[in-house]
N, CA and C atoms as a LAMMPS dump frame, in Angstrom:
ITEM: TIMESTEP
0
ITEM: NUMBER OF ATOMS
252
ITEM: BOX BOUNDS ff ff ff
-5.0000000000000000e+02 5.0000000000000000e+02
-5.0000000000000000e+02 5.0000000000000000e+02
-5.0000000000000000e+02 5.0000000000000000e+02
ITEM: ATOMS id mol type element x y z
1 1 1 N 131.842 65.8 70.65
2 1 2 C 133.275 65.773 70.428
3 1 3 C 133.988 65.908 71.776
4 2 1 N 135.327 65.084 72.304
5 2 2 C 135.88 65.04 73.12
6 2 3 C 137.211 66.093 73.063
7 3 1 N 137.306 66.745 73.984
8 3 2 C 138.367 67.2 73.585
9 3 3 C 139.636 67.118 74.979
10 4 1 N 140.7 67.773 75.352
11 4 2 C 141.641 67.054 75.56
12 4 3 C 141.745 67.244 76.814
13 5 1 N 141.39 67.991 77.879
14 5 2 C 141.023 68.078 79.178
15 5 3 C 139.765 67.117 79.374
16 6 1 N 138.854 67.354 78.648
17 6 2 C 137.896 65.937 79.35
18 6 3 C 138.255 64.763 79.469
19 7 1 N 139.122 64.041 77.832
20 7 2 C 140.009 62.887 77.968
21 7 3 C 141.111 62.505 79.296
22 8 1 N 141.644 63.883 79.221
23 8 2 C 142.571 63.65 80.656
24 8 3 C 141.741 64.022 81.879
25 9 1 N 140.702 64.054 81.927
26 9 2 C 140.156 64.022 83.398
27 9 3 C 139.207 62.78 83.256
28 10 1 N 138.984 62.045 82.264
29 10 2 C 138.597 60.748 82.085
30 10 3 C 139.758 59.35 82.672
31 11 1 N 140.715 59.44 81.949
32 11 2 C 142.036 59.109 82.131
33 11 3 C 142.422 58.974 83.496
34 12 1 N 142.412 60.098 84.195
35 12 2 C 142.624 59.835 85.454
36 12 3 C 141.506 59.483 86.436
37 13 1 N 140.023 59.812 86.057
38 13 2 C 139.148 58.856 87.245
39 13 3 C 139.466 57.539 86.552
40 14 1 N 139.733 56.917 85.551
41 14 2 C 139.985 55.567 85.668
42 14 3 C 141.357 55.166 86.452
43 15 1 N 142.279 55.873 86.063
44 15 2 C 143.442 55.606 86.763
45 15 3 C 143.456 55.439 88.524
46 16 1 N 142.773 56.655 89.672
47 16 2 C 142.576 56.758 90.516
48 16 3 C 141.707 55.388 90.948
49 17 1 N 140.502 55.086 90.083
50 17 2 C 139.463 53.974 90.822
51 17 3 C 140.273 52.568 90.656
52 18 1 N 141.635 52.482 90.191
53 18 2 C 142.6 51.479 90.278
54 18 3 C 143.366 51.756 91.162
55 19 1 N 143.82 52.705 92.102
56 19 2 C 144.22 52.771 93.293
57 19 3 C 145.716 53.723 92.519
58 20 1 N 145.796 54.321 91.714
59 20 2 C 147.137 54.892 90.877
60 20 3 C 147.021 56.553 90.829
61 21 1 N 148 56.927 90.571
62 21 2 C 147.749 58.643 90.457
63 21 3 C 147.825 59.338 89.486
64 22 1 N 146.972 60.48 89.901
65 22 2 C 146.769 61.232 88.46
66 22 3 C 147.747 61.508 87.974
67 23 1 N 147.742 61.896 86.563
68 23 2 C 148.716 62.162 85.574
69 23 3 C 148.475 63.179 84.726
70 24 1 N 149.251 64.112 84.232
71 24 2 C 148.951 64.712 83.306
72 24 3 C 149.835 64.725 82.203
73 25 1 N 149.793 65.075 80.6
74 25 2 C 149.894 64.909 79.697
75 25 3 C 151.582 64.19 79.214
76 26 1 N 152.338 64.929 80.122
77 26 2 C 153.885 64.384 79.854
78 26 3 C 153.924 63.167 81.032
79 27 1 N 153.322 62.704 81.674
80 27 2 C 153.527 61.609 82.64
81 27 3 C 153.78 60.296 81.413
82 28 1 N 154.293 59.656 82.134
83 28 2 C 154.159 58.27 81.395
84 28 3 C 153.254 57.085 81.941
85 29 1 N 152.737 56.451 81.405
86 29 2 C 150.828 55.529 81.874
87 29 3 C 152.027 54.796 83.138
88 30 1 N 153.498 54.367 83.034
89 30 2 C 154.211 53.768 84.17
90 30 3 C 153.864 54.269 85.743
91 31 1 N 154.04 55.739 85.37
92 31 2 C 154.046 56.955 86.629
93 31 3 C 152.812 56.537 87.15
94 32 1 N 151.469 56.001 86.816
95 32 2 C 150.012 56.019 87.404
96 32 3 C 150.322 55.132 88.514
97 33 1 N 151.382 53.974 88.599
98 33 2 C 151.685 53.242 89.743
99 33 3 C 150.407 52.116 89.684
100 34 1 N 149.461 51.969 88.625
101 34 2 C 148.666 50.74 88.797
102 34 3 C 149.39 49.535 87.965
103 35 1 N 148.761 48.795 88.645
104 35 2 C 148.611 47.238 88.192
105 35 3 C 148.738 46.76 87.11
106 36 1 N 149.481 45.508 86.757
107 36 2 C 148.629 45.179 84.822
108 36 3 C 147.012 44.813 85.61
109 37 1 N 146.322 43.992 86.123
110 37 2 C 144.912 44.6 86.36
111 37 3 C 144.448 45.751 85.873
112 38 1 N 145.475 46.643 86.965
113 38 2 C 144.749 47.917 86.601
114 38 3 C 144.691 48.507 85.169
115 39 1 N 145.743 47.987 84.371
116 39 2 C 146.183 48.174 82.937
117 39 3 C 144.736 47.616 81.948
118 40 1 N 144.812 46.421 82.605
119 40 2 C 143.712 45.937 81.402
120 40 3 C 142.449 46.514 81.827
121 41 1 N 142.144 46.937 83.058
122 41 2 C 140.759 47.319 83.227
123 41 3 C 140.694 49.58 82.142
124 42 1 N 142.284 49.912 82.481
125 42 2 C 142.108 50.858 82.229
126 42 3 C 142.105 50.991 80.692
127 43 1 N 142.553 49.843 80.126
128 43 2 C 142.317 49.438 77.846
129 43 3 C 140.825 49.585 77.905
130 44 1 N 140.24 48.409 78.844
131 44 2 C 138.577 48.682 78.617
132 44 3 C 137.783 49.575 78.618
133 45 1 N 138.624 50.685 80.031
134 45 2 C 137.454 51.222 80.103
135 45 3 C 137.282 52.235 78.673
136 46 1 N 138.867 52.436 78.267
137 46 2 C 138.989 53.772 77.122
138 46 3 C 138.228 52.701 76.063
139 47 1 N 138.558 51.73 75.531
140 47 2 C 137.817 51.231 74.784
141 47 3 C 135.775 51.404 74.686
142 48 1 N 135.433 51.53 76.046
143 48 2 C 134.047 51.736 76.379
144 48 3 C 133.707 53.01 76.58
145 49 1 N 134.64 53.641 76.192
146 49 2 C 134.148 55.282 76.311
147 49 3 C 134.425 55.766 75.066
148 50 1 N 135.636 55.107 74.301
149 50 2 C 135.984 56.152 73.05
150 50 3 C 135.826 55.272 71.623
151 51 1 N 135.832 53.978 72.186
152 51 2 C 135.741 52.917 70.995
153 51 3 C 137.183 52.424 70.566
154 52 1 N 137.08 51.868 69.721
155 52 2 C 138.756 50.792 69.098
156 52 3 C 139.608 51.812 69.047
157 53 1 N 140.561 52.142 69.909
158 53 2 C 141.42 53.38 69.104
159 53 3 C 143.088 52.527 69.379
160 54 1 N 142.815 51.483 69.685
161 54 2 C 144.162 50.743 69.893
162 54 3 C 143.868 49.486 69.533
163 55 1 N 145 48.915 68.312
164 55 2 C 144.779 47.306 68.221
165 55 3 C 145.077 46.398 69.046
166 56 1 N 144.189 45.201 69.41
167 56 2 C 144.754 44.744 70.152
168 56 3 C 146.575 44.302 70.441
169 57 1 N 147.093 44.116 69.339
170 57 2 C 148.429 43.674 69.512
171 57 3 C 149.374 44.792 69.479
172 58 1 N 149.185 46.161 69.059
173 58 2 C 150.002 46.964 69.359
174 58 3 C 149.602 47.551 70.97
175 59 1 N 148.505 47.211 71.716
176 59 2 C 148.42 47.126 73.647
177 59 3 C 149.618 46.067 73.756
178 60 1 N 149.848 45.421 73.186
179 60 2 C 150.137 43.869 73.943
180 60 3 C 151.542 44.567 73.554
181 61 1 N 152.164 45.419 73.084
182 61 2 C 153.481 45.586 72.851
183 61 3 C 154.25 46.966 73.294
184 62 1 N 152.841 47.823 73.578
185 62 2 C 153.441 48.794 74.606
186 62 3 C 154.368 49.044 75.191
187 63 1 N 155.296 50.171 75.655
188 63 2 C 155.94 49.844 76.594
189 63 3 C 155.67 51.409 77.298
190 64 1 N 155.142 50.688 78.877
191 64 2 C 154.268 51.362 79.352
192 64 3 C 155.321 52.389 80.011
193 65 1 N 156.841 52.072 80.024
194 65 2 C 157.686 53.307 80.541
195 65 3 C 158.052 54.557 79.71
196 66 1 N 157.428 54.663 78.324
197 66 2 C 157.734 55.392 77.462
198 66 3 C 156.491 56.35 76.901
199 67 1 N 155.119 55.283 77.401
200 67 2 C 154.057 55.643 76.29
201 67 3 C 153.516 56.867 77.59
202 68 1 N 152.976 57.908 76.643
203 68 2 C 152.832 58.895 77.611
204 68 3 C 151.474 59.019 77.435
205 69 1 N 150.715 59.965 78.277
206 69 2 C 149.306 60.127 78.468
207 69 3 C 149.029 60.951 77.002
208 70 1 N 150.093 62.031 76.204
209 70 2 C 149.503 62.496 75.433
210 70 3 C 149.457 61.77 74.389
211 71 1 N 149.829 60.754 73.935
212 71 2 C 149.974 59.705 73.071
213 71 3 C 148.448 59.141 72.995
214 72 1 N 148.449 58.691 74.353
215 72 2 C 146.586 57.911 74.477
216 72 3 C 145.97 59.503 73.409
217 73 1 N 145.931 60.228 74.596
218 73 2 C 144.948 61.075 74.265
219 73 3 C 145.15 62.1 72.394
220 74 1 N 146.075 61.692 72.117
221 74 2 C 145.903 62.206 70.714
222 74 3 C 145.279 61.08 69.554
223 75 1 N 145.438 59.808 70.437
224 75 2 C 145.144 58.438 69.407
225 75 3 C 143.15 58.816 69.609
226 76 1 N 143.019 59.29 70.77
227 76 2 C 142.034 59.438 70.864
228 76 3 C 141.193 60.285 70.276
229 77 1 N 141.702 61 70.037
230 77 2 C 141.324 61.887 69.415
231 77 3 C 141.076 62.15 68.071
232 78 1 N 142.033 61.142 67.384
233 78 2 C 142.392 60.869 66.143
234 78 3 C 141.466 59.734 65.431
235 79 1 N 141.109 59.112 66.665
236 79 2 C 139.729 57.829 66.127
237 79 3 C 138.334 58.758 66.088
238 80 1 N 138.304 59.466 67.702
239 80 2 C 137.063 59.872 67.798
240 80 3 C 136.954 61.175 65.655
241 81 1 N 137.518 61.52 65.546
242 81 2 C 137.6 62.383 64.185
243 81 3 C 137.969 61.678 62.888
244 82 1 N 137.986 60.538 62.778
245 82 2 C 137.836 59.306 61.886
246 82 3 C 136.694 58.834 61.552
247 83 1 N 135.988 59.235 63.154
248 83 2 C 134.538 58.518 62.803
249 83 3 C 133.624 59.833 62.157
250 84 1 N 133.984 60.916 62.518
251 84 2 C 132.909 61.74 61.988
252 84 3 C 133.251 62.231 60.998
């Protein structure tokens, strides 16, 4: 089970290995200062660590100045405890 400091210290080595800065829970994914690159590499990587926890078309409609880190990390949380 993941819980919500590991997610956010997950979160941000992906964010950082895109050249962006850490964040913590009230930041908004805008504040990380990466890329859409860095955007789509950072959907994958959560996708490859936590599994489907975002449809593709609600990513595609984001709006990355609003959506905050605790948002990811509660969706995350909310799949990873779906599955078990």
């Amino acid at each position: 089970m993941f819980n919500r400091e590991s997610i956010l210290h997950y979160l941000n080595e992906t964010i950082e290995a895109e050249h962006g800065k850490a964040l913590h829970e009230d930041s908004t994914l805008s504040e990380s200062e990466i890329d859409s690159f860095g955007y789509a590499l950072f959907w994958l990587s959560i996708e490859e660590k936590y599994g489907k926890c975002f449809p593709s078309d609600e990513m595609r409609a984001f709006n990355y100045e609003a959506l905050t880190i605790k948002v990811i990390i509660d969706r995350i949380i909310d799949a990873q405890n779906n599955i078990t």
